[in-house]
ROKOL-999840 format. One record per residue (C-alpha): residue in one letter; residue number from 1; x, y, z. Coordinates in steps of 0.1 Angstrom, whole numbers, plus 5000, padded with zeros to 4 digits. Layout:
N
pt res A, n NUM, xx X, yy Y, zz Z
...
REM end
This chain:
392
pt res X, n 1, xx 5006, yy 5944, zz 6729
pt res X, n 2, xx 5020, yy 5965, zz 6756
pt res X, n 3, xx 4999, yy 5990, zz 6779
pt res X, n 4, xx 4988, yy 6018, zz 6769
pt res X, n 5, xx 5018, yy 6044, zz 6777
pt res X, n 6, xx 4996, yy 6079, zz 6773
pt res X, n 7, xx 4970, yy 6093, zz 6797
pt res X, n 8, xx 4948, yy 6120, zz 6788
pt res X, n 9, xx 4947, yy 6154, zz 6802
pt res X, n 10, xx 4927, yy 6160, zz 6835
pt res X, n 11, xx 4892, yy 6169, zz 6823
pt res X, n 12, xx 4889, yy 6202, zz 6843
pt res X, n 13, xx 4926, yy 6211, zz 6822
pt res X, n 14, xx 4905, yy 6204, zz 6791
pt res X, n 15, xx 4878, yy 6220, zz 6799
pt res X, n 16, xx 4898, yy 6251, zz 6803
pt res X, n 17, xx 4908, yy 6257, zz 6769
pt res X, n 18, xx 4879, yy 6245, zz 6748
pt res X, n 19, xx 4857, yy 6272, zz 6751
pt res X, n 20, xx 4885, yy 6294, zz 6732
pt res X, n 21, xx 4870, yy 6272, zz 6703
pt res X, n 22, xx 4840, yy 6256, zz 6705
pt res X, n 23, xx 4807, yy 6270, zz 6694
pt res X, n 24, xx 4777, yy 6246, zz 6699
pt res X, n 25, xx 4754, yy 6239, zz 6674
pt res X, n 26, xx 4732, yy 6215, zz 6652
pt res X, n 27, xx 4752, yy 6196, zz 6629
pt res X, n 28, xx 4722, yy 6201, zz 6606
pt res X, n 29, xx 4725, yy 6236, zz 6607
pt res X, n 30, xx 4750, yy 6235, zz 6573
pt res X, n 31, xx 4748, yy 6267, zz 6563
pt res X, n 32, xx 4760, yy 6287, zz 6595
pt res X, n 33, xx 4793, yy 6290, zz 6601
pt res X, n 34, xx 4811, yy 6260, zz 6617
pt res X, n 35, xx 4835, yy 6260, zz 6643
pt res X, n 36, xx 4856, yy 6226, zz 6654
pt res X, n 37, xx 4887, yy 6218, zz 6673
pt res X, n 38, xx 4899, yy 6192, zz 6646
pt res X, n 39, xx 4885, yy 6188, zz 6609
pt res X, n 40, xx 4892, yy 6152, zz 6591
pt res X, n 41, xx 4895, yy 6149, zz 6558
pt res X, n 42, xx 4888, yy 6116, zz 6540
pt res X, n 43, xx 4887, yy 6097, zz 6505
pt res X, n 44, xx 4897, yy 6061, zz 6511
pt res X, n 45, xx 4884, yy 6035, zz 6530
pt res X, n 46, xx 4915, yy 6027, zz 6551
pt res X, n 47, xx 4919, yy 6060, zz 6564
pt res X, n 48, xx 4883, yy 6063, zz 6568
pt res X, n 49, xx 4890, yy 6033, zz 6593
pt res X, n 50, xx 4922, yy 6046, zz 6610
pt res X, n 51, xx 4899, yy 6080, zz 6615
pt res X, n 52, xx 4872, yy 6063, zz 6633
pt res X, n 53, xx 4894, yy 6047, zz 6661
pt res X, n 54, xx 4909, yy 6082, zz 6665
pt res X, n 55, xx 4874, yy 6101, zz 6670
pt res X, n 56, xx 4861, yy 6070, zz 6693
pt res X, n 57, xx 4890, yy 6085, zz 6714
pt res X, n 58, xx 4882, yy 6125, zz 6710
pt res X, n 59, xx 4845, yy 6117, zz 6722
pt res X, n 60, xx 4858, yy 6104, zz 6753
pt res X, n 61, xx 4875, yy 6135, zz 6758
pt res X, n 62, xx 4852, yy 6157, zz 6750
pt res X, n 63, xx 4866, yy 6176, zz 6720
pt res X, n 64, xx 4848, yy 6185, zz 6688
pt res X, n 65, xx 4854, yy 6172, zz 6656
pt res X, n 66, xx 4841, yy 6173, zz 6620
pt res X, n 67, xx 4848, yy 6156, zz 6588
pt res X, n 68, xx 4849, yy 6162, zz 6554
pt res X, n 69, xx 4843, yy 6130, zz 6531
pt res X, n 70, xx 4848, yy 6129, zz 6493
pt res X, n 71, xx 4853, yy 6095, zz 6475
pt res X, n 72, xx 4847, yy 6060, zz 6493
pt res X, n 73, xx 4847, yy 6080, zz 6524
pt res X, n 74, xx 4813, yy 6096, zz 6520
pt res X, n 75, xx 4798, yy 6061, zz 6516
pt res X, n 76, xx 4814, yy 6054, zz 6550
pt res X, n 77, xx 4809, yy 6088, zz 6569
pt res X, n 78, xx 4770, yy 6092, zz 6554
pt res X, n 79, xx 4752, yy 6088, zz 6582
pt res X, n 80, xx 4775, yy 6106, zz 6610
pt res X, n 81, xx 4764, yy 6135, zz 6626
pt res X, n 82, xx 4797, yy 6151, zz 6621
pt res X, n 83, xx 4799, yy 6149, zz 6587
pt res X, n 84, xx 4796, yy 6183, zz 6569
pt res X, n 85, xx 4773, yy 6179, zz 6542
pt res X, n 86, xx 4786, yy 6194, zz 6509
pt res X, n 87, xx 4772, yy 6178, zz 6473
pt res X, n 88, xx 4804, yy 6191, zz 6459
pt res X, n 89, xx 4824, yy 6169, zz 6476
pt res X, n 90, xx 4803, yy 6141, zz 6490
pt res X, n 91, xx 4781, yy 6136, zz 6459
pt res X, n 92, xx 4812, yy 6139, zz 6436
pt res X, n 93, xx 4809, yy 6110, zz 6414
pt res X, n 94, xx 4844, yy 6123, zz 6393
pt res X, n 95, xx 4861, yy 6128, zz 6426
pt res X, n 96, xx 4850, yy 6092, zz 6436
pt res X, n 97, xx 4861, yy 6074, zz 6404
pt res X, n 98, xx 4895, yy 6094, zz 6405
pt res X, n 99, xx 4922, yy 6104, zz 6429
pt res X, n 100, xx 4936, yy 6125, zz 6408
pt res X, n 101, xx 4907, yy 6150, zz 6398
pt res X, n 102, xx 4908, yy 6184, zz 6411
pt res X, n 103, xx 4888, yy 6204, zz 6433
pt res X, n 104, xx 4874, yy 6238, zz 6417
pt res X, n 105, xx 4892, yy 6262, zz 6438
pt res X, n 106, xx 4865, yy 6283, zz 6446
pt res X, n 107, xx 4851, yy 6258, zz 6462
pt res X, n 108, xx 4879, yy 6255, zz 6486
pt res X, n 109, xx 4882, yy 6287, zz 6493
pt res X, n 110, xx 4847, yy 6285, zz 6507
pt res X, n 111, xx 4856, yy 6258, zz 6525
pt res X, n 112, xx 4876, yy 6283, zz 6546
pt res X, n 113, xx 4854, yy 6310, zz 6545
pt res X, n 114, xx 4826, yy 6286, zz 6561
pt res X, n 115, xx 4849, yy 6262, zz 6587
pt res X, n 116, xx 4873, yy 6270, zz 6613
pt res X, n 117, xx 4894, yy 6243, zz 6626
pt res X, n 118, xx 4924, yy 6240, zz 6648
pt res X, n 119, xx 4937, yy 6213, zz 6635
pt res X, n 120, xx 4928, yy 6199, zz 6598
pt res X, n 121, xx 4939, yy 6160, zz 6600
pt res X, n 122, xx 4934, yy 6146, zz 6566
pt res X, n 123, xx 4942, yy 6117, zz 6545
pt res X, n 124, xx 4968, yy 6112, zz 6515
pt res X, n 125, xx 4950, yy 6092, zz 6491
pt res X, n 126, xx 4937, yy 6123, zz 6464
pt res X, n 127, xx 4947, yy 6156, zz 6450
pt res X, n 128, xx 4915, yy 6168, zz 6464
pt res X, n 129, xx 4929, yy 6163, zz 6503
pt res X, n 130, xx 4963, yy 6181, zz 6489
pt res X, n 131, xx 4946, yy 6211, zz 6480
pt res X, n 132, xx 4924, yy 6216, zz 6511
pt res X, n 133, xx 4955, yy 6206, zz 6536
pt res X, n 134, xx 4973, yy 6237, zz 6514
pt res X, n 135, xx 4948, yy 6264, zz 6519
pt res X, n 136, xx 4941, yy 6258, zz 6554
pt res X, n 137, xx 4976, yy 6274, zz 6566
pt res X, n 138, xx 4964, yy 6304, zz 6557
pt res X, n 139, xx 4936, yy 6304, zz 6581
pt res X, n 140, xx 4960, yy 6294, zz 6608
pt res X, n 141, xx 4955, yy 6257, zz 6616
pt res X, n 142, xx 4978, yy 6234, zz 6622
pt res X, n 143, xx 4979, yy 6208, zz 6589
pt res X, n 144, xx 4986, yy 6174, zz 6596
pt res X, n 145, xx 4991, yy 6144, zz 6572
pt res X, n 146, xx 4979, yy 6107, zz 6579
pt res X, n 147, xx 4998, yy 6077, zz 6557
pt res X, n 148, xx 4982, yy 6046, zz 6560
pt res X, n 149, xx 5007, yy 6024, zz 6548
pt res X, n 150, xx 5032, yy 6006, zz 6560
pt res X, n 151, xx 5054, yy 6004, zz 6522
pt res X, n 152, xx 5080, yy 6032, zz 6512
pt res X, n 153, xx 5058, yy 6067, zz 6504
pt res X, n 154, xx 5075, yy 6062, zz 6471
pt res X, n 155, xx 5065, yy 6028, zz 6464
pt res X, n 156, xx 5028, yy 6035, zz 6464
pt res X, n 157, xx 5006, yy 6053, zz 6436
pt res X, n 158, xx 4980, yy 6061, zz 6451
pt res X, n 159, xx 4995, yy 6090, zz 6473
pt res X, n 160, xx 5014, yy 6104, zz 6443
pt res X, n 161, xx 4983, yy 6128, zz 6434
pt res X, n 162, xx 4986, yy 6138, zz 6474
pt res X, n 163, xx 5022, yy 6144, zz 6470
pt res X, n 164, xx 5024, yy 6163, zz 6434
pt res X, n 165, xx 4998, yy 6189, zz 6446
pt res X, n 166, xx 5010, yy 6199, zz 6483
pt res X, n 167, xx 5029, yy 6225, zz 6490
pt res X, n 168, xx 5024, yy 6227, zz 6527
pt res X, n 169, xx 5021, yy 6208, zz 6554
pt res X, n 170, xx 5030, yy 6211, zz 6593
pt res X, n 171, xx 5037, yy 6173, zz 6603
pt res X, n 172, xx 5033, yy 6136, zz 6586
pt res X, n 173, xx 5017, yy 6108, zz 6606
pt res X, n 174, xx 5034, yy 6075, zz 6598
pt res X, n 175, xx 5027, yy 6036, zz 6607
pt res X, n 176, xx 5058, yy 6027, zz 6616
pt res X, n 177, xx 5103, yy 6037, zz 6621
pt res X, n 178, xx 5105, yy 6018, zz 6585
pt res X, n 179, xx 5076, yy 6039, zz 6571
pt res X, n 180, xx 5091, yy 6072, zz 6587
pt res X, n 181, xx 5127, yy 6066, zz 6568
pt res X, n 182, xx 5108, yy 6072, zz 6535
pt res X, n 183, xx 5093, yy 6104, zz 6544
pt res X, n 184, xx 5128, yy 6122, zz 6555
pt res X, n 185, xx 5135, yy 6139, zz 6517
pt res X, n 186, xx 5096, yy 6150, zz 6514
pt res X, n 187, xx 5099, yy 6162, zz 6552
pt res X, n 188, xx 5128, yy 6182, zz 6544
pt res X, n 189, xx 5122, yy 6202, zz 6514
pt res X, n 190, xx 5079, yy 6216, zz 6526
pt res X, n 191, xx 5095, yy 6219, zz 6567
pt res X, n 192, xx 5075, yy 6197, zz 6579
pt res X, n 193, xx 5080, yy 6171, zz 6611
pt res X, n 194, xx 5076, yy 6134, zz 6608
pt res X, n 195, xx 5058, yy 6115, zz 6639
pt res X, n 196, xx 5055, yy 6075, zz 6640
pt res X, n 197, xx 5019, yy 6072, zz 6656
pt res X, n 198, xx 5010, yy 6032, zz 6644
pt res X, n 199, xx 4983, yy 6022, zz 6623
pt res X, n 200, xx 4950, yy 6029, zz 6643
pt res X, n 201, xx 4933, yy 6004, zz 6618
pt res X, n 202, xx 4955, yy 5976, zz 6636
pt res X, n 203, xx 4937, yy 5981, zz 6672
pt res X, n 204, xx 4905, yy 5968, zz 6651
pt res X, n 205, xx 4917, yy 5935, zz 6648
pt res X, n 206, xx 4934, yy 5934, zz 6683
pt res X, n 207, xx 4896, yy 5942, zz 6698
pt res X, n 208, xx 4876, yy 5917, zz 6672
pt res X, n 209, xx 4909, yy 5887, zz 6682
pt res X, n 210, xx 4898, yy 5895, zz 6721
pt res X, n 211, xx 4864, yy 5894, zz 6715
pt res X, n 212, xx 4856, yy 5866, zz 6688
pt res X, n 213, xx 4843, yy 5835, zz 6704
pt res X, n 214, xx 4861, yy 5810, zz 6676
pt res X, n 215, xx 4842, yy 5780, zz 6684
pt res X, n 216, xx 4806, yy 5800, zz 6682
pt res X, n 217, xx 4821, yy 5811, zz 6648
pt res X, n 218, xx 4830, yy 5774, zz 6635
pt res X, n 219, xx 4794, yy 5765, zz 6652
pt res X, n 220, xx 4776, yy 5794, zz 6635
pt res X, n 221, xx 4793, yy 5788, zz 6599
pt res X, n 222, xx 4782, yy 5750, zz 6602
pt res X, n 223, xx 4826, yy 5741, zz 6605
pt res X, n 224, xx 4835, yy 5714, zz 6624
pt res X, n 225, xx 4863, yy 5723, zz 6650
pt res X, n 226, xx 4889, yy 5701, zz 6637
pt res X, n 227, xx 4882, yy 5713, zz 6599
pt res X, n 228, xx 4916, yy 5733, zz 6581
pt res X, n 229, xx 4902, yy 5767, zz 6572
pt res X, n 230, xx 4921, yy 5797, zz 6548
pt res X, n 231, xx 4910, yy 5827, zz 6543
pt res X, n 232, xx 4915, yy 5844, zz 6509
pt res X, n 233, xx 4907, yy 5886, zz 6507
pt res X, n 234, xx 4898, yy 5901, zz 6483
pt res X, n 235, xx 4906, yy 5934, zz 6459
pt res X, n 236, xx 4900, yy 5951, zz 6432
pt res X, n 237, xx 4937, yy 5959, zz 6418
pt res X, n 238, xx 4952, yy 5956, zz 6384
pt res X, n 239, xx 4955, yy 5917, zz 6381
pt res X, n 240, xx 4934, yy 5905, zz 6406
pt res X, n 241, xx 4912, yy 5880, zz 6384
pt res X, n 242, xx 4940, yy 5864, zz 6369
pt res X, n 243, xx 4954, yy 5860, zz 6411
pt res X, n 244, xx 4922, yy 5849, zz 6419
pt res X, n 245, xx 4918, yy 5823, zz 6395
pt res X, n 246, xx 4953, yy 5808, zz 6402
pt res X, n 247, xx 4945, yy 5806, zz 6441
pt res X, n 248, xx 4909, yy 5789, zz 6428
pt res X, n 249, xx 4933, yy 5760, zz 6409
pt res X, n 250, xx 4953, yy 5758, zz 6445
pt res X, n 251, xx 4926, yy 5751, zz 6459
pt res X, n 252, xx 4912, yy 5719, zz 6438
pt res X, n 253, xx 4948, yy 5704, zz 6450
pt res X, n 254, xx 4934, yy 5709, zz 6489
pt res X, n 255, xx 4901, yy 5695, zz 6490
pt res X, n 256, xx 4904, yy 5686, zz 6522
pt res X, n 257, xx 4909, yy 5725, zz 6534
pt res X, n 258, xx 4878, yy 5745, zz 6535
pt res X, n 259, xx 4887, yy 5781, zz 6516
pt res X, n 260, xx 4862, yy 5812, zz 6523
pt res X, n 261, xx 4867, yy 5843, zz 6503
pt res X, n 262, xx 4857, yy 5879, zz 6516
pt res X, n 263, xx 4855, yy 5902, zz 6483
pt res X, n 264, xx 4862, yy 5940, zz 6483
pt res X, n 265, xx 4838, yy 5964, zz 6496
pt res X, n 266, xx 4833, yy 5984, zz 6469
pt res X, n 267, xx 4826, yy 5956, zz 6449
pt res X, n 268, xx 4796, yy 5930, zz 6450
pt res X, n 269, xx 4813, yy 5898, zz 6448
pt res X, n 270, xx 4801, yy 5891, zz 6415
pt res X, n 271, xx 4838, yy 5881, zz 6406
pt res X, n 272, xx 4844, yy 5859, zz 6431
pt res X, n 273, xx 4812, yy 5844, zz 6425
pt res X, n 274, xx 4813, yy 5835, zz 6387
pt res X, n 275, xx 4848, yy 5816, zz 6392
pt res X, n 276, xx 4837, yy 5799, zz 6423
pt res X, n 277, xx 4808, yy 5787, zz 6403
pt res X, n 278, xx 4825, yy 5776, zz 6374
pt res X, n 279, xx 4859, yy 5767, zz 6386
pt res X, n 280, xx 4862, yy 5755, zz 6420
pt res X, n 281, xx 4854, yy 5720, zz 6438
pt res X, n 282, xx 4828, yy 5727, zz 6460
pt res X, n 283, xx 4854, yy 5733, zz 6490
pt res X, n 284, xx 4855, yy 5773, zz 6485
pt res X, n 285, xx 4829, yy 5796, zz 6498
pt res X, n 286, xx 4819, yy 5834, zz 6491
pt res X, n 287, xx 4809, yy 5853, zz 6523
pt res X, n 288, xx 4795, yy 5883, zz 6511
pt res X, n 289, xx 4801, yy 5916, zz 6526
pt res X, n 290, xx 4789, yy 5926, zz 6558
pt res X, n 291, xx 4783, yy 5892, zz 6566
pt res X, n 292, xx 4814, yy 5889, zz 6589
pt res X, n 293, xx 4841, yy 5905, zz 6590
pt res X, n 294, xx 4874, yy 5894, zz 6572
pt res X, n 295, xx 4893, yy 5901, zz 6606
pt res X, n 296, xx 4864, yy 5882, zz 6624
pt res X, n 297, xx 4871, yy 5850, zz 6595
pt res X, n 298, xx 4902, yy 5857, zz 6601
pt res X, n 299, xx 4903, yy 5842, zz 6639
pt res X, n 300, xx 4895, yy 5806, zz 6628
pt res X, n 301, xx 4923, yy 5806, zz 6594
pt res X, n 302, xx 4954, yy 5789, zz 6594
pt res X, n 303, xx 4965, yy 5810, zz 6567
pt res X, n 304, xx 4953, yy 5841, zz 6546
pt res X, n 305, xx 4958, yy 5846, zz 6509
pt res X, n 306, xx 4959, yy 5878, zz 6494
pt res X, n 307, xx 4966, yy 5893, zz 6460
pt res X, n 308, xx 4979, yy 5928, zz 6471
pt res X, n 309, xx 4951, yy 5938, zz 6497
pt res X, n 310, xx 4964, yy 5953, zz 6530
pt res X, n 311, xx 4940, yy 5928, zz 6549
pt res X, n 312, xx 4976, yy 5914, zz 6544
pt res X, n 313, xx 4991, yy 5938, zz 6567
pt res X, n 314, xx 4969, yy 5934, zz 6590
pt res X, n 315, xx 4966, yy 5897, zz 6595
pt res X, n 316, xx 5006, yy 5900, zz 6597
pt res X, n 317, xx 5008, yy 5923, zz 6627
pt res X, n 318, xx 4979, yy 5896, zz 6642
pt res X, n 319, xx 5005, yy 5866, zz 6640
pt res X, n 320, xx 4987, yy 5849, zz 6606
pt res X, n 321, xx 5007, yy 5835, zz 6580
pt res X, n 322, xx 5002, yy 5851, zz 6545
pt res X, n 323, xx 5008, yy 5840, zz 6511
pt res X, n 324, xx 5009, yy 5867, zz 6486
pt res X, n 325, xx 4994, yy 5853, zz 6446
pt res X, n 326, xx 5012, yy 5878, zz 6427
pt res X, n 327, xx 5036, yy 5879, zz 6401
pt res X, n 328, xx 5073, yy 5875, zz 6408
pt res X, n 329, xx 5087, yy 5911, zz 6402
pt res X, n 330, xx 5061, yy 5924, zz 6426
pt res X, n 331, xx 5076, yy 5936, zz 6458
pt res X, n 332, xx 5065, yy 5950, zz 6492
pt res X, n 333, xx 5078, yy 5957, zz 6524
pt res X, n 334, xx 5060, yy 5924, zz 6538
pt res X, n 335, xx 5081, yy 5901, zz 6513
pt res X, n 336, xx 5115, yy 5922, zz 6517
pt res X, n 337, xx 5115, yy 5919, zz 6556
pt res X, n 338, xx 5104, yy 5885, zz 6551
pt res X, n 339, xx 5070, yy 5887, zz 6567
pt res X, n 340, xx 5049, yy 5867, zz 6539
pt res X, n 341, xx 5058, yy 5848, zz 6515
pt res X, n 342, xx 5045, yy 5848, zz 6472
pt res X, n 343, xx 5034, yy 5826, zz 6449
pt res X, n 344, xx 5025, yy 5828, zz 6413
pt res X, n 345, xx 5015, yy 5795, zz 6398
pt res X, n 346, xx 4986, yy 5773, zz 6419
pt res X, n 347, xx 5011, yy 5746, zz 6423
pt res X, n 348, xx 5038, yy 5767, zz 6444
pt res X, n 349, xx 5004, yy 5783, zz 6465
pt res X, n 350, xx 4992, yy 5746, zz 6473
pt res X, n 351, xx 5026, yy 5736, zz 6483
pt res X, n 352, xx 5027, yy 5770, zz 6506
pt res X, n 353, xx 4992, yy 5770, zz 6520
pt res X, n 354, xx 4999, yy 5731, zz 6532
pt res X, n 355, xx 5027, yy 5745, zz 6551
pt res X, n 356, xx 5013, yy 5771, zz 6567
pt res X, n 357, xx 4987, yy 5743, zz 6579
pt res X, n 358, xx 5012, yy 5724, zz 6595
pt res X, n 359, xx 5024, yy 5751, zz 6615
pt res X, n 360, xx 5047, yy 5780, zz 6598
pt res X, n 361, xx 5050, yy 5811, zz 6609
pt res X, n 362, xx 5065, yy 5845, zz 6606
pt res X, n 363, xx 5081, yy 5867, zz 6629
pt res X, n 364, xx 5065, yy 5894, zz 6645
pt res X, n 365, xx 5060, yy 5928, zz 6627
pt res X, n 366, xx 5054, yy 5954, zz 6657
pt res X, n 367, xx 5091, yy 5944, zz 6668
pt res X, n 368, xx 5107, yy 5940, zz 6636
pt res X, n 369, xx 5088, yy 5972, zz 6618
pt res X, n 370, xx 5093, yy 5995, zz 6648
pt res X, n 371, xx 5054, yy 5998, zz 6652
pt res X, n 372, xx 5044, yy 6019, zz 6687
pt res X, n 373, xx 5015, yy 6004, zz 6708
pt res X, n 374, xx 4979, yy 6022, zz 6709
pt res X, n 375, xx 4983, yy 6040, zz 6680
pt res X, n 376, xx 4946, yy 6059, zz 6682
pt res X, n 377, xx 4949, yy 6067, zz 6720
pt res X, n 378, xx 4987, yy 6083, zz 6709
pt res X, n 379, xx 4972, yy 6103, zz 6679
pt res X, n 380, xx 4946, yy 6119, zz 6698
pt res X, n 381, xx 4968, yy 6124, zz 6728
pt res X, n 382, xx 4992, yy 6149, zz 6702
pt res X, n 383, xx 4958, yy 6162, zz 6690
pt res X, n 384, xx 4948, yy 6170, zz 6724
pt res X, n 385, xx 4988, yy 6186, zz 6731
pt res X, n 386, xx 4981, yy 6206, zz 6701
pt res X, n 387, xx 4951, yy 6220, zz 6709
pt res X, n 388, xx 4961, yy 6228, zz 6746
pt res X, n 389, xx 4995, yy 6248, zz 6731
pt res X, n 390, xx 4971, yy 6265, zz 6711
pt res X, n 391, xx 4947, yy 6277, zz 6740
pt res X, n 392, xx 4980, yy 6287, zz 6757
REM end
């Protein structure tokens, strides 16, 4: 990765403006009125993930944030101090089980009437987000829009419930120049701008690849340096078991490679572990979560395996070969360009993973995909320019 290419405002510059805005308080305080520079708003774990990079940067400048958290993203924000707590949204269990289901509206209007923000920066994975980025216009913040995904907008489901209920929006955040294309028709008809920032998720694996000690890690897991090691990661998506069970038979035709398996988070591995136990030959092994990381596994793999997570993407951008077990009419931007490679019988996989042993792999993404370099440090840099125009 290149240098960073953005510096941050003098602090004494900063300091000018954000009294306009900022009203001190105790994050416990709920039920007085709250006043923030920028308001997140979160369902899904990845943009839960991209979100926490960006506020690691916004502490170090001083400027106040709070979140909102509905869905997997109240499991993840629970214990932050800058959550604002709000059983409606955080306690929802019909807003956590679907994307789709609707905020009361009420409700939402009293999410104005109780929280000022200049900026509201939210997420595009449920209707829920869509209604709150459309009232907020009206109390004169600037809306902005963050897509975690590097595939066509139009390609992936679970932003459609975003998409159907917005109406308004000032800007979209985007991964990548690919990504960007797909927005232009979406862009044009609400007025709003599209701005390639990267994938804040990404600089996680760039700080766990610089600071992962890989032979501690083969010490620690009882491997032997010179043992083959591929990582599978896990998901929770339509197909899955039948995927994982064909990359279990893949791996009784490489008993001399040692397989560990990550499962999803918001699962508990029992999955995994019932066809490990029943199927495999002893050289496959369930790490369960929070254990280590699957970027941290990922260090010591030759290869990763995937069904359709987008630990896929990640491990791409990080120079790993992966192998997609998926049917063959599926399609993604990582197979198009050429960046992975699928299989959907165990025999084709084998074949695939024993090449990826002996040394393939793929070109780079950042240069092909048109990804930008410190992709946290240049979204809170434009939320930082916004505020300042703002103040002006």
């Amino acid at each position: 990765m290149k240098n960073d290419q953005f510096n941050y405002l003098p602090v004494s510059i900063i300091l000018s403006f954000l009294w306009l805005f900022f009203t001190p308080m105790s994050h416990s305080s709920e039920e007085s009125y709250i006043k923030t520079a920028i308001l997140f708003v979160a369902y899904d774990q990845g943009e839960s993930n991209a979100f926490i990079r960006v506020q690691e940067k916004l502490k170090g400048a001083n400027i106040p944030y709070r979140i909102l958290a509905m869905g997997r993203a109240a499991e993840v924000f629970k214990n932050d101090p800058a959550l604002i707590q709000i059983d409606d949204l955080t306690h929802n269990e019909a807003l956590f089980d679907n994307r789709n289901h609707p905020l009361n509206q009420t409700l939402v209007y009293r999410l104005t009437e109780r929280i000022s923000a200049k900026i509201v920066y939210t997420g595009m994975a449920s209707r829920a987000q869509a209604q709150i980025a459309n009232i907020w216009d009206r109390r004169g913040a600037r809306v902005i829009a963050f897509y975690d995904n590097f595939e066509p907008v139009d390609s992936v489901n679970y932003v459609q419930p975003f998409l159907e209920e917005l109406s308004y929006i000032d800007e979209f955040h985007v991964p990548s120049k690919r990504t960007a294309t797909s927005f232009e028709n979406i862009a044009q008809s609400l007025g709003a701008k599209i701005t390639v920032t990267g994938q804040p998720t990404m600089e996680d694996w760039d700080r766990i690849y610089a600071e992962t000690d890989t032979f501690l890690l083969r010490n620690t897991l009882n491997i032997h340096p010179n043992q083959a090691v591929v990582l599978f990661a896990g998901d929770y998506s339509k197909g899955y078991p039948r995927a994982f069970q064909t990359f279990i038979e893949a791996t009784k035709m490489l008993p001399d490679i040692l397989f560990l398996v990550t499962h999803h988070p918001k699962f508990d591995g029992g999955l995994e572990k019932r066809i490990i136990d029943s199927h495999s030959a002893g050289n496959v092994h369930l790490l369960r979560y929070g254990t280590y990381s699957t970027a941290t596994l990922s260090t010591i793999a030759s290869a990763v395996i995937v069904h359709k997570s987008s630990v896929a993407q990640q491990a791409i951008y990080r120079g790993k070969p992966v192998v997609y077990v998926t049917d063959q009419n599926y399609q993604n931007l990582m197979l198009t360009e050429h960046l992975a490679i699928r299989a959907s019988t165990s025999k084709p996989l084998a074949v695939m993973i024993r090449a990826h042993i002996l040394g393939y792999r793929p070109p780079a993404i950042a240069e092909k995909l048109g990804i930008p370099d410190a992709p946290s440090k240049t979204i809170s840099k434009l939320m930082i320019d916004g505020l300042r125009r703002k103040s002006d």
